[in-house]
C-alpha distance (Angstrom), angle and dihedral (degrees) to the residues before:
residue distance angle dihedral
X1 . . .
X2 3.56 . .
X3 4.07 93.3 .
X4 3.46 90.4 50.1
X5 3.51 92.3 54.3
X6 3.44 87.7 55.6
X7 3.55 103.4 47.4
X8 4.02 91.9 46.5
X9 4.50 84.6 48.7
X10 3.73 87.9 47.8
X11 4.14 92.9 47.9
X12 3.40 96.6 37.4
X13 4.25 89.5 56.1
X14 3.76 92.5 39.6
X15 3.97 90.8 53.7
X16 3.59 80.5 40.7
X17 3.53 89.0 63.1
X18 3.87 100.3 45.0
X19 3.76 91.0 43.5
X20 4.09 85.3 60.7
X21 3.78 94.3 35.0
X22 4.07 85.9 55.0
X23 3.80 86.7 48.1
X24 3.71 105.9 47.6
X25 3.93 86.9 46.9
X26 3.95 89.6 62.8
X27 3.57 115.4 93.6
X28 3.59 124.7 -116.5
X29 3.82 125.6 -89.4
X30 3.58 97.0 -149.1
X31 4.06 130.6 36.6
X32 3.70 122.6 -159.0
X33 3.21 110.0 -134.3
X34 3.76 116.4 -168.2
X35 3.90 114.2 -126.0
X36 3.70 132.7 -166.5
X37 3.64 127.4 -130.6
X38 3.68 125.1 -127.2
X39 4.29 84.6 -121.8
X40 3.59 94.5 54.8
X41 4.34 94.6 41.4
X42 3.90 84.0 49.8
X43 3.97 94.7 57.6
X44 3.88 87.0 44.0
X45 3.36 90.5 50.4
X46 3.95 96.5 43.8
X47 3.33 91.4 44.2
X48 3.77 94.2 57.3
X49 4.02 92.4 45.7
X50 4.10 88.8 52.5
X51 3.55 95.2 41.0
X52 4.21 85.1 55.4
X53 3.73 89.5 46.6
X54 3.80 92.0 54.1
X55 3.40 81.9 74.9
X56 3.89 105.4 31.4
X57 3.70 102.7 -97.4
X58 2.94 127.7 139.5
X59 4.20 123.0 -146.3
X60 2.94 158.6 154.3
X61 3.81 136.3 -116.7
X62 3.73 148.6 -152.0
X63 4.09 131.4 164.2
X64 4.15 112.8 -170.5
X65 3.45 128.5 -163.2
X66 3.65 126.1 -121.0
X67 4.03 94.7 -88.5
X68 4.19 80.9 60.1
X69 3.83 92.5 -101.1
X70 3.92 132.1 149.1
X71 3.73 105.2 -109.5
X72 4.07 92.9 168.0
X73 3.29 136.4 -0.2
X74 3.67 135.9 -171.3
X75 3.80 140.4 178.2
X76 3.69 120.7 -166.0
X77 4.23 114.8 -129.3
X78 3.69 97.0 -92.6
X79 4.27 98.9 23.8
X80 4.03 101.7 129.0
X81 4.14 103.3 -117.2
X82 3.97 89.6 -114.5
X83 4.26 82.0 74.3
X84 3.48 84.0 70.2
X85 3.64 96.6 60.8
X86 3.45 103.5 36.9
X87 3.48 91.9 46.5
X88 3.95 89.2 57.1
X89 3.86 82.5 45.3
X90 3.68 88.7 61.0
X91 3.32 102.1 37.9
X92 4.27 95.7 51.9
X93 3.75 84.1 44.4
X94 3.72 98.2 57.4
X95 4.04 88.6 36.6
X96 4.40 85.7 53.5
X97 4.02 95.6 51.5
X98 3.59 99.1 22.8
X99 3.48 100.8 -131.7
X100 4.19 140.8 92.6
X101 3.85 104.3 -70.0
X102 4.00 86.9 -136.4
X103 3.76 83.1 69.8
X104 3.70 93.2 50.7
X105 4.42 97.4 50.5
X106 3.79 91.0 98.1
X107 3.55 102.8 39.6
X108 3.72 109.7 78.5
X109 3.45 108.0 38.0
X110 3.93 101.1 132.0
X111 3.75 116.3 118.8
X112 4.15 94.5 -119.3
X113 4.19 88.7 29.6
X114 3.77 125.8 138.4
X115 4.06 77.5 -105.4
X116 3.16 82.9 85.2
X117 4.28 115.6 54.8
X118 3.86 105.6 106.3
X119 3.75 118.9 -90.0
X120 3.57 101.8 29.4
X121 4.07 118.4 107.9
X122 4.09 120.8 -167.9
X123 3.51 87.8 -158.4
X124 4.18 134.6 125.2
X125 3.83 105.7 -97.5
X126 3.67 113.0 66.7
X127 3.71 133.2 87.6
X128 3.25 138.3 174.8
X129 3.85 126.7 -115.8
X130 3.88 115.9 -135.0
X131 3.59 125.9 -164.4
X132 3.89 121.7 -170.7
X133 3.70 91.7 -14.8
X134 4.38 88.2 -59.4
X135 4.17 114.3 101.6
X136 4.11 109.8 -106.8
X137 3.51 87.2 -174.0
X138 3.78 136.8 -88.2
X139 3.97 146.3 -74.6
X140 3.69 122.3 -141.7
X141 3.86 136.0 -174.4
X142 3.66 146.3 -172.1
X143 3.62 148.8 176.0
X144 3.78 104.6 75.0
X145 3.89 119.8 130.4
X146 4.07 76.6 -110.0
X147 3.75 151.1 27.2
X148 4.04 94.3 -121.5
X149 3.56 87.0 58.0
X150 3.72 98.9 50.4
X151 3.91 86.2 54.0
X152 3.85 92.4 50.5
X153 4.00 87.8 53.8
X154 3.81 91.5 38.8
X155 3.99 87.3 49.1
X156 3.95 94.3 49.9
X157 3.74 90.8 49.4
X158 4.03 84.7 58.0
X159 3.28 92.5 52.3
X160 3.71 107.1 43.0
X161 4.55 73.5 76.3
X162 3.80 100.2 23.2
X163 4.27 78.7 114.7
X164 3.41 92.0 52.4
X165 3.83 92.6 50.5
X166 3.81 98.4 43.6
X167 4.18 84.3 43.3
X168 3.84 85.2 60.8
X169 4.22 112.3 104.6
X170 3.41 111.2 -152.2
X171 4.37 126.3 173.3
């Protein structure tokens, strides 16, 4: 009796085993996706157009979410309208790759590159927004005499909520 028991405790944990094995190997049904709010995009974006006016720029601003979409989008009074797009530009392109477009300018300079799709911008400006360690999508900015300073007003818009995004718990 008692080796039986034994061999039907052993089997039973074994198949156990496999049965969990089989299960953690299935993918998920649902992903989280981290989303931003509209408050939390506006006090990026704010924070970018103040930061700029510190130092008597004028710009314009746009924060995406992770599917690429304008969440807010601001033009200071005397931004020229074609901020608007290339700050969207920016702000997708950092969102798509993840990563500071100044790090990108060099990359993609091929004539049939991926430099070239519509609506993405290799240009200083745009940086993406991370929360948790997963991409919530991206801000971008433009209308400073230069790229390096579009990043620095792109950078303190981030962190007027970097907190708030390191405060977030996600599984």
């Amino acid at each position: 009796m008692r080796i039986y028991f034994r061999a039907f405790t052993v089997s039973s944990v074994l198949g156990l085993c496999a049965a969990t094995a089989a299960f953690a190997a299935e993918p998920p049904v649902v992903i989280q996706i981290p989303r931003l709010t509209v408050e939390v995009s506006q006090k990026i974006a704010q924070a970018a157009l103040e930061e700029c006016r510190k130092e008597g720029i004028q710009i314009g601003v746009t924060v995406v979410d992770r599917g690429g979409h304008p969440v807010v989008v601001l033009r200071d009074t005397l931004a020229p309208d074609l901020t608007l797009a290339i700050s969207r530009e920016k702000a997708y392109t950092a969102m798509s790759f993840n990563a500071a477009t100044a790090s990108l300018e060099d990359r993609f300079t091929a004539p049939f590159s991926i430099g070239k799709v519509p609506g993405l911008l290799f240009a200083a400006g745009g940086i993406p927004i991370e929360v948790a360690g997963k991409i919530a999508g991206g801000v971008g900015v433009s209308g400073a005499p230069t790229g390096a300073q579009d990043e620095k007003c792109a950078r303190a818009g981030l962190q007027a909520v970097q907190f708030e995004l390191e405060s977030v718990g996600l599984p």
